[in-house]
C-alpha positions in Angstrom: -25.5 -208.2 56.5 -25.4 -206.0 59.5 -28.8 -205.6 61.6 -29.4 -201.9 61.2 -31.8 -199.6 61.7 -32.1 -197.8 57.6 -33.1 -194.2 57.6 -34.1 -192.5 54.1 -35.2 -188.6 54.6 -37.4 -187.5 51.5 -40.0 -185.2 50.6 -40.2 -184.1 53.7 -41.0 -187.7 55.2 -38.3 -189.8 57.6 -38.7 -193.3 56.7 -37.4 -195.6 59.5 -37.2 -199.7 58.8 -36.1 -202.1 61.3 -33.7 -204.5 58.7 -32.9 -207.8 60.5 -35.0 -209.8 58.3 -32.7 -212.9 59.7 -34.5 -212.6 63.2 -37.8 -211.0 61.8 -36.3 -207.6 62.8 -36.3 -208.8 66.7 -35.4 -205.6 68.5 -31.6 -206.1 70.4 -30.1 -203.5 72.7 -28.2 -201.8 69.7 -30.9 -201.9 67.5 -33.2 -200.2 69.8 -30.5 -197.4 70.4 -30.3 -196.9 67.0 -34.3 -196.3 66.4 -33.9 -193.9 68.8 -31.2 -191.7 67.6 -33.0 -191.8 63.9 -35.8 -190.9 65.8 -34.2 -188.0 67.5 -31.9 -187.4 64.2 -35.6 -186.8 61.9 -36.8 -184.2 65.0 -33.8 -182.5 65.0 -34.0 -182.0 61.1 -36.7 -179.1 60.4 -36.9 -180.7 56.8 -38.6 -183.8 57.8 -42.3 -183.0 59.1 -43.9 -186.8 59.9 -42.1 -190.0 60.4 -42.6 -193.6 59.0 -41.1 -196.3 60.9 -41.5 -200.1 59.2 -39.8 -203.6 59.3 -38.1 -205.2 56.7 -40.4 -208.0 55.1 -41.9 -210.5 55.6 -42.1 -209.3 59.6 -43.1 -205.8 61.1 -41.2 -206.5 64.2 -41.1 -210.3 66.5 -40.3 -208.4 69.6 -37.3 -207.8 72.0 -34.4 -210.2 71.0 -34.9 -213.2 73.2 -31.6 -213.5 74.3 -31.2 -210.0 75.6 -34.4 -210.5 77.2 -33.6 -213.5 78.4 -30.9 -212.2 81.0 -32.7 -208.5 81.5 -32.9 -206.6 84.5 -34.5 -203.2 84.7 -31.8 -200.8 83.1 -32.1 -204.0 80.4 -35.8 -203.4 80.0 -35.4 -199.7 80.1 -33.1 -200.5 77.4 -35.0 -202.2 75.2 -38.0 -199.9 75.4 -35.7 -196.7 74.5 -36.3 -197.7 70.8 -40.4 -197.7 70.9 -40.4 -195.0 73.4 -39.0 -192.9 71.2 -41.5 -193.1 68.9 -44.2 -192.9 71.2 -42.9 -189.6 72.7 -41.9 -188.1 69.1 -42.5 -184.6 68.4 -43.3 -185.4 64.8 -46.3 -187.2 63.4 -46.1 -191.1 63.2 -47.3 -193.7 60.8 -46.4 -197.3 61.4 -46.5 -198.9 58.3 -47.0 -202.6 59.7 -46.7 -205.4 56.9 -46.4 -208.8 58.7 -46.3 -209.7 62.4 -45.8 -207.4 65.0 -45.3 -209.1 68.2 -44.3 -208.4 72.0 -41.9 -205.3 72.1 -43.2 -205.2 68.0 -46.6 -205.0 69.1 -45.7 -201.5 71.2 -43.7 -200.1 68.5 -46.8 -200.3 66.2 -49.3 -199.2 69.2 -46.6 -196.0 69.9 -47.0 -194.7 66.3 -50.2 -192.0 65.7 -51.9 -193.8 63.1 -51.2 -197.5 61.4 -51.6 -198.7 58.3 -51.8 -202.8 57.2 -50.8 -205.0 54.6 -52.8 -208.1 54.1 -50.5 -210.3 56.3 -50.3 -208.0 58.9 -51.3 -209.4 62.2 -51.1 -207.9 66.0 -49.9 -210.7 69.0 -48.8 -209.4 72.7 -47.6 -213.0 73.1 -46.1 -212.0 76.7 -48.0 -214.4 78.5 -47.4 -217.3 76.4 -43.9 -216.5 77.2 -44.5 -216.2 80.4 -43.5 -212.8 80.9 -45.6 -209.8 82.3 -46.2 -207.0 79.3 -44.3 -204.2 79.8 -42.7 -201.0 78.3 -46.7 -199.4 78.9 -48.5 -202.0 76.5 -51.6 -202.6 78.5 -52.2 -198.6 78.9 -51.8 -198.3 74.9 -53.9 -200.8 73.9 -56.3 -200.2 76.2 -57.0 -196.2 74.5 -56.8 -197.6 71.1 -59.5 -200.8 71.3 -61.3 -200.9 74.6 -60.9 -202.9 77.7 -63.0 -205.9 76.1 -60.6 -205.9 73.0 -57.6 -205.0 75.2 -58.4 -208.6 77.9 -59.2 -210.4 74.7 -55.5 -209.9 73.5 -53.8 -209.6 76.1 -55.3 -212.2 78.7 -56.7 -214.7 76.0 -53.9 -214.3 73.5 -56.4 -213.4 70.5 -54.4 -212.7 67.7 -55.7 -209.3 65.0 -55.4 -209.8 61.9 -55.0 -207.0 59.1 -59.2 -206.8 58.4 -59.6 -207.1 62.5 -57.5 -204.7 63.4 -58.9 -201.9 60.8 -62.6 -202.8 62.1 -61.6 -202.2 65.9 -59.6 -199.2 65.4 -55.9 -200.7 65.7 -55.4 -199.8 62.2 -56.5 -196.6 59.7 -56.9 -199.0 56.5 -55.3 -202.0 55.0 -53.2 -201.4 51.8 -53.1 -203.9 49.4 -50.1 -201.5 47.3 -47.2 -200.4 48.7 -47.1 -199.6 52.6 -44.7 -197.1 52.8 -45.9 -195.5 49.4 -49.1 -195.2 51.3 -47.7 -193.6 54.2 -45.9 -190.8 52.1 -49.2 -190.2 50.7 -51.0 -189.9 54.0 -48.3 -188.0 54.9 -48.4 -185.6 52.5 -51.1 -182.9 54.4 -48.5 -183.1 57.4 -45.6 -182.1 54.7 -47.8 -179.4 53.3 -48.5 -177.6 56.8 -46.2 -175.3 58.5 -43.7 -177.3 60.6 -44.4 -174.7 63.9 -48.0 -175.1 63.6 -47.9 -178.8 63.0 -46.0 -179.7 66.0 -48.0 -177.6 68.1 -51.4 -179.4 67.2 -49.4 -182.9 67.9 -48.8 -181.4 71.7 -52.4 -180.0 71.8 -53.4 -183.3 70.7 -51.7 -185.1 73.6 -52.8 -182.8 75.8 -56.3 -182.7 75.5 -56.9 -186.2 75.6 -56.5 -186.1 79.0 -59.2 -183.6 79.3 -62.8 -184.3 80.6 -64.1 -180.9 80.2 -64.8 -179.7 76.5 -64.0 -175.4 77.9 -60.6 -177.0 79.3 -59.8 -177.9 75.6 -60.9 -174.7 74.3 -58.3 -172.9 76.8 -55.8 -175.3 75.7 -56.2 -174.6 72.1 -56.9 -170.6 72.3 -53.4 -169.7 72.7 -51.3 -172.1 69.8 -54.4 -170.8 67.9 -53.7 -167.1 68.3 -49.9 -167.5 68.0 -50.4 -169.0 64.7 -52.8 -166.1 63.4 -49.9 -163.8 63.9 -47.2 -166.0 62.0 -46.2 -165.4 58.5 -47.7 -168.8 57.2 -51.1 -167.8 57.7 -50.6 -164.5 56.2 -49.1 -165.7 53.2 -51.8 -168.8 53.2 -55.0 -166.0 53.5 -53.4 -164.0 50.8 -53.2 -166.6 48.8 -56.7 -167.9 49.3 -58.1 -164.4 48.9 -56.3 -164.0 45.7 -57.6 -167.4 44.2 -60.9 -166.6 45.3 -60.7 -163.1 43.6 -59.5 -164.9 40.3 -56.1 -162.7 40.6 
């Protein structure tokens, strides 16, 4: 069977799986191309309002494809990280439904996604220096934001391997799922479905920006104008009216 990135749009949810169960869904040149034209493919589709990206079982993802690393230069790196990148700089909302290892290049796909749920066997392993490689593709800035500089050395310097419970009690993770995974994601998706697409994608960049902020008035400026632009569209109008009505009893 062909490696292939699979892309199912329903509901108003993309659902992304890496399917090369043969190398653990190891990331190669063209599979990394083709996660980020799905990507780009669910953005572009005003149907789809929050993406799901998965591996087919047992793995999440092992990484870049050793042999492509293997003779890498920089375009070839560049390369490689197109696929996660895209995820990490998606318009849409993310969920990385993680079910086994994610590892290397794996590892960053899961870190680049908004929120992540677990399966029991999920587990989290940079594994670049026992490879004897430098991280790259921006894995010690991620992990860094997500679980502290302690957490961050610990896994990156000392190899420490999170597991599903671990990664949930230091933040890597939103919950472990003992049902289906990508069931679960739909569900959690379901709010980001419900809202209106504009508005969603608005409080995503608002999101990103702020973050950045150190000043709690700079945030308020930030958000004052998406805010007022979306007191003037027709969803919250129709939304109030609505509301009023229900709370009327008409």
């Amino acid at each position: 069977m062909t490696d292939q990135i699979r892309s199912s749009h329903d509901g108003g949810v993309a659902v992304l799986t890496i399917d090369a169960p043969a190398t653990r869904n190891a990331l190669t040149l063209d599979l990394s191309a083709q996660l980020a034209a799905a990507v780009s493919r669910a953005e572009a589709d005003e149907s789809v309002h929050a993406l799901v990206i998965t591996g087919a079982p047992p793995a999440f993802c092992a990484g870049a494809d050793l042999d492509t690393l293997a003779g890498a230069r920089e375009d070839g790196l560049r390369a490689i990280y197109d696929g996660f990148l895209s995820v990490a700089r998606c318009s849409l909302p993310t969920i990385a439904a993680v079910g086994g290892a994610a590892v290397g290049a794996g590892l960053n796909l899961a870190l680049a996604a908004d929120v992540r749920i677990v399966g029991p066997k999920a587990k989290f392993v940079a594994r670049f220096l026992d490879l004897g490689i430098h991280p790259g593709g921006g894995m010690t800035w991620m992990i860094q934001r997500l679980v502290g500089p302690q957490k961050a050395a610990a896994m990156t310097l000392f190899g420490e391997v999170v597991g599903a419970e671990a990664a949930v009690e230091c933040g890597l993770a939103l919950r472990l799922v003992e049902d289906d995974l990508v069931e679960t994601a739909r569900e959690l998706a379901k709010p980001a479905v419900g809202a209106p697409r504009d508005v969603l994608l608005a409080t995503k960049r608002t999101l990103r920006h702020t973050a950045s902020l150190s000043d709690h008035s700079a945030a308020v400026d930030a958000e004052i104008e998406p805010q007022l632009a979306s007191l003037t569209a027709p969803p919250f109008t129709e939304r109030l009216a609505r509301l009023r009505a229900s709370m009327t009893g008409q």
